[in-house]
C-alpha positions in Angstrom: -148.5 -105.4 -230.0 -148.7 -107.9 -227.3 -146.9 -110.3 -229.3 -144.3 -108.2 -230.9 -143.2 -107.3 -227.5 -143.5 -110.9 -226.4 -141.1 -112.0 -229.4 -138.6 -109.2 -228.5 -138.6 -110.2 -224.9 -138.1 -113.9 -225.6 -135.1 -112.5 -228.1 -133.5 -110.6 -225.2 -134.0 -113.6 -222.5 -133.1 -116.2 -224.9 -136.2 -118.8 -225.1 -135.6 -122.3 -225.3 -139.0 -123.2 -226.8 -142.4 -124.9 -225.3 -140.7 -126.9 -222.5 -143.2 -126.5 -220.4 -145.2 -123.9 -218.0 -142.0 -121.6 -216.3 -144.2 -120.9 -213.0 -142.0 -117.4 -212.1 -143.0 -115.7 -215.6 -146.7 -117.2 -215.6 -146.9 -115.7 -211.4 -145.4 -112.5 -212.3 -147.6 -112.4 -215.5 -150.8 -112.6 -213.4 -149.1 -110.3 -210.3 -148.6 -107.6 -213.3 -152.0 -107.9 -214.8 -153.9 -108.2 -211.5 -152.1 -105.1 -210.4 -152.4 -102.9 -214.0 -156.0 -103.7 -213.7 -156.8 -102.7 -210.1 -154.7 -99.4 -211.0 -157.0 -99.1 -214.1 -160.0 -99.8 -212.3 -159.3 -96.6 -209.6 -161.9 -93.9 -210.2 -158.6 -91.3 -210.1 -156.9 -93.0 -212.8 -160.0 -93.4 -214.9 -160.4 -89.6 -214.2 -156.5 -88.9 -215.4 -156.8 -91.3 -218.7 -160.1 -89.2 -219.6 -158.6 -85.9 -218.5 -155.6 -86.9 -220.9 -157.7 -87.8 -223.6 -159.7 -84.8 -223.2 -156.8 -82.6 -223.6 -155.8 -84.7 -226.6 -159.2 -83.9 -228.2 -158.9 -80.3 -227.7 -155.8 -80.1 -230.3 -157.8 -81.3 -232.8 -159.7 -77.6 -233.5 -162.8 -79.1 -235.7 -163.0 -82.6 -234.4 -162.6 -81.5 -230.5 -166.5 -82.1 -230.1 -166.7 -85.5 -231.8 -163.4 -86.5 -230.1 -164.8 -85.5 -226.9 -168.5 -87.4 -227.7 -166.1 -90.1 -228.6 -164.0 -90.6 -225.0 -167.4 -90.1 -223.5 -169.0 -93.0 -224.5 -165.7 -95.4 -225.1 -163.9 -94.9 -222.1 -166.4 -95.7 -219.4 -167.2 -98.9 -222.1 -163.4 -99.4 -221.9 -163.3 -99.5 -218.1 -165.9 -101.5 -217.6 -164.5 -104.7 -219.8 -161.6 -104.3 -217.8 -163.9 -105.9 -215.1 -164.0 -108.7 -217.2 -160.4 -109.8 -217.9 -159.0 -112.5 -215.4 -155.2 -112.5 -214.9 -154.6 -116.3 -215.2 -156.8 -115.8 -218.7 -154.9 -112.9 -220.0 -151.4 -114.3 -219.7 -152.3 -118.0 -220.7 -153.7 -116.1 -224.1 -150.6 -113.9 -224.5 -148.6 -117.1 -224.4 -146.7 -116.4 -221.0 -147.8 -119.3 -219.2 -146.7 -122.1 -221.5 -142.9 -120.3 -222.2 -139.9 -121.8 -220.6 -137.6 -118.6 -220.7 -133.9 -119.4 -220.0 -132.0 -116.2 -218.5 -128.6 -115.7 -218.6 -126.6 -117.0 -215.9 -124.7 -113.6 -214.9 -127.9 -111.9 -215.1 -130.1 -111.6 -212.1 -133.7 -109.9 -212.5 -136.1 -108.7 -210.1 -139.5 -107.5 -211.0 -138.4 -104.0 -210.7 -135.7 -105.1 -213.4 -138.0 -106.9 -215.5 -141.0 -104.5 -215.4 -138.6 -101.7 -216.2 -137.2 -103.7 -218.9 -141.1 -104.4 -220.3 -141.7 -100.9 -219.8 -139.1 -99.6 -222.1 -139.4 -102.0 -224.7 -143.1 -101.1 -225.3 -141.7 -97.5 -225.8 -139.4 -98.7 -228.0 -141.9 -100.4 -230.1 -143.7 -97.5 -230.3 -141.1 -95.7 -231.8 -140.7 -97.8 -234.4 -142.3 -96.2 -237.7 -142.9 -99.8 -238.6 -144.8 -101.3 -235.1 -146.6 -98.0 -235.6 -147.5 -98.9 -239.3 -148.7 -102.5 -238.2 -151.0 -100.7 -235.4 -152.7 -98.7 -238.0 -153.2 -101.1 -240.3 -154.7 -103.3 -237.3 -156.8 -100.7 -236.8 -158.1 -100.2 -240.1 -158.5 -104.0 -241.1 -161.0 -103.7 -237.5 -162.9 -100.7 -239.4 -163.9 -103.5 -242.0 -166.1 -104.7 -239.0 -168.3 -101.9 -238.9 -169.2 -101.4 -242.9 -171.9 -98.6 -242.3 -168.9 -97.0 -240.8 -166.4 -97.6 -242.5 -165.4 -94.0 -244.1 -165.7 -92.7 -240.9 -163.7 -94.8 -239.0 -160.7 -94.8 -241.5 -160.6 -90.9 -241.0 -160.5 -91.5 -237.1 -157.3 -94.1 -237.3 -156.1 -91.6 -239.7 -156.3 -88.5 -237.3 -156.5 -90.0 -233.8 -153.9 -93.2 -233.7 -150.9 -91.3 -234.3 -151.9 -88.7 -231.7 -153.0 -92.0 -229.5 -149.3 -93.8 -230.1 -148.0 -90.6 -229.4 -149.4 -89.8 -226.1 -149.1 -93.5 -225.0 -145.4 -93.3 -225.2 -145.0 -89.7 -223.4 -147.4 -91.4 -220.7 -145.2 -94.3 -220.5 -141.9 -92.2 -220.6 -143.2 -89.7 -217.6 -145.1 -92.1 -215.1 -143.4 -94.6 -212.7 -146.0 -97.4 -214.1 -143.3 -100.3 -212.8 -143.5 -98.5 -209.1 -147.4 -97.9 -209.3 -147.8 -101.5 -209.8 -145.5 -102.2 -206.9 -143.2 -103.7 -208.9 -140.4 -101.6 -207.8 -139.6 -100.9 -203.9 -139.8 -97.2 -205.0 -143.8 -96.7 -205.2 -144.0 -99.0 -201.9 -141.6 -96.7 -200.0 -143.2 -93.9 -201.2 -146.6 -95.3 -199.6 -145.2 -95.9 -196.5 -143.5 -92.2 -195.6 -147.0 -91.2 -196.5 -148.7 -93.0 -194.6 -145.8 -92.5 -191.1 -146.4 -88.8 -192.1 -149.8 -88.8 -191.9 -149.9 -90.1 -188.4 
């Protein structure tokens, strides 16, 4: 996924090739990560992801139990390897520290405008009935890695991934993720007439 939305970005900016490092894409890479994970790493939005998975368990009548077993055990696995990814890693694997991205001249971009633009392209590629086909078959060819399994885990990617896709894009269609991550003025704002209101 990371690299279909990588190739569609680079399409949109217009990428000259492997110049050399472009430090503004590699800093904001690492700002972004650092900041997804420390929002992903709050016990309240550990408690909303599980609460939204929950709810996504209970439409599936027969399975609701397993599903629920499921989130159980994954999620607090899930959070806690999220300790274990370093910014400056991430992006360097994801390529965006060894781009040289060449914007057009009339066009000026903040973060907000560049997270924003991020943000709806992921939707977009989750849209697609074909970046949706690729995910499945991802996660399939991965069931091959637990053979004892295997039967069991097709049925899963069969009944939970479209529901997953599905629920990732109305999350990322109804949440301000670009102003939780402080890449837009709008979140920071926010925090501060909070915070003057409280005193």
């Amino acid at each position: 996924m990371v690299s279909v939305l990588r190739s569609h970005v680079e399409k949109r900016a217009g990428v000259l090739g492997n110049v050399g490092k472009n430090d503004n894409l590699c800093t904001l890479c690492e700002e972004y990560v650092s900041e997804a994970l420390i929002y992903l790493q709050q016990n309240k939005t550990q408690q909303e992801i599980i609460s939204a998975l929950h709810e996504s368990c209970s439409k599936l009548q027969s399975l609701k139990k397993q599903c629920v077993i499921l989130v159980d055990y994954y999620a607090p696995l899930f959070f806690l390897e999220l300790n274990t990814i370093k910014p400056a890693e991430f992006c360097g694997k994801v390529n965006l520290c060894q781009q040289v991205v060449a914007y057009a001249q009339g066009i000026k971009q903040n973060s907000c405008d560049v997270c924003n633009m991020a943000i709806e392209e992921v939707i977009t590629l989750l849209k697609d009935p074909d970046n949706q086909l690729t995910i499945l078959e991802l996660l399939l060819k991965e069931c091959k890695t637990v053979e004892k399994y295997l039967p069991k885990c097709k049925v899963l990617v069969f009944e939970y991934a479209p529901l997953l896709l599905t629920n990732a894009e109305q999350f990322l269609e109804k949440q301000d993720i670009c102003s939780k991550l402080h890449a837009c003025d709008t979140y920071a704002s926010s925090v501060e007439d909070t915070l003057l209101s409280d005193h």
